[in-house]
C-alpha positions as CSV (number, residue, x, y, z in Angstrom):
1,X,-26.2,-30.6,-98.7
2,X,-26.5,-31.0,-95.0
3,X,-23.8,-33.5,-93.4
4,X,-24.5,-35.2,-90.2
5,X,-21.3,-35.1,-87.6
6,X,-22.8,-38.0,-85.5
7,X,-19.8,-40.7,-86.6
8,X,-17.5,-37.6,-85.1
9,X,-19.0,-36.7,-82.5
10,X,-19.5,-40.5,-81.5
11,X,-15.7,-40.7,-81.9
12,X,-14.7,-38.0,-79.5
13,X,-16.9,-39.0,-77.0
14,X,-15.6,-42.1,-77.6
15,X,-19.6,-43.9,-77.9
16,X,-21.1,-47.0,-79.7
17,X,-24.2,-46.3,-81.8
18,X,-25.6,-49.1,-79.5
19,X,-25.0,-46.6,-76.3
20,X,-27.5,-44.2,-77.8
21,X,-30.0,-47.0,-78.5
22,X,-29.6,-47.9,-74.9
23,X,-29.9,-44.7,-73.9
24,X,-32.9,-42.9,-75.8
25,X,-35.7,-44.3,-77.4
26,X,-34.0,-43.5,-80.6
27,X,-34.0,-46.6,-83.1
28,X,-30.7,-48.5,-84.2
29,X,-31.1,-47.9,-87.6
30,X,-32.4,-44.1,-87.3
31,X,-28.8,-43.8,-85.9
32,X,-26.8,-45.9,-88.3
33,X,-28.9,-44.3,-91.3
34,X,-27.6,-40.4,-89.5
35,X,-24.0,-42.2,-88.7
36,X,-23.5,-43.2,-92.1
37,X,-25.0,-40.1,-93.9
38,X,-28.0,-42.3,-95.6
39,X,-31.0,-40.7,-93.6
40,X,-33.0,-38.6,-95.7
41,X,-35.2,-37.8,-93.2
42,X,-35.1,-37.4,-89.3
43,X,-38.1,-36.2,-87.2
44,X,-37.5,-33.2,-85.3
45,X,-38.4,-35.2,-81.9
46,X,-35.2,-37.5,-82.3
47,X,-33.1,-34.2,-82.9
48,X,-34.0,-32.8,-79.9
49,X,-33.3,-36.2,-78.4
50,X,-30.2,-37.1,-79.6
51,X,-28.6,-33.5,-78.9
52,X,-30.4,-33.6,-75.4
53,X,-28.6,-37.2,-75.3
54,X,-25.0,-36.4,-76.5
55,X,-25.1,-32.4,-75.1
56,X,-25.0,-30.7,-78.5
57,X,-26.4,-28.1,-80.3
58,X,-27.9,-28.8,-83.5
59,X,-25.4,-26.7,-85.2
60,X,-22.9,-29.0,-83.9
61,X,-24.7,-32.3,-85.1
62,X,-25.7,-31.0,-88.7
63,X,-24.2,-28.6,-90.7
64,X,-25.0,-27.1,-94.3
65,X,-22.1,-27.9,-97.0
66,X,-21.6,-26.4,-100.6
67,X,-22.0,-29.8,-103.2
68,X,-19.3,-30.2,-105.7
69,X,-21.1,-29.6,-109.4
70,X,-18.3,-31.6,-111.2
């Protein structure tokens, strides 16, 4: 499973989801859908964007987790 770290990273860099609507041309709901973990899709474009935005690596934003099979 891939988690997103955006409601972490947004957290220590103490931001609003609404400061990286303001500040890309990223959509509000894109970034809620990655902030809560809902997205199942994200263009590569708004990757580049958002890590360009917040200075982050995309191994920082996303990272690959083992699934429980209980």
């Amino acid at each position: 499973m891939i988690r997103c770290n955006l409601s972490r990273i947004l957290g220590e860099k103490k931001l609003k989801i609404a400061d990286i609507a303001n500040g890309t041309s990223l959509h509000r709901n894109t970034l809620t859908a990655l902030y809560r973990e809902t997205a199942q899709r994200i263009e590569l474009s708004a990757v580049d964007e958002l890590c360009e935005f917040l200075n982050c690596s995309v191994g920082e934003l996303f990272e690959r987790v083992e699934e429980d099979n209980k």
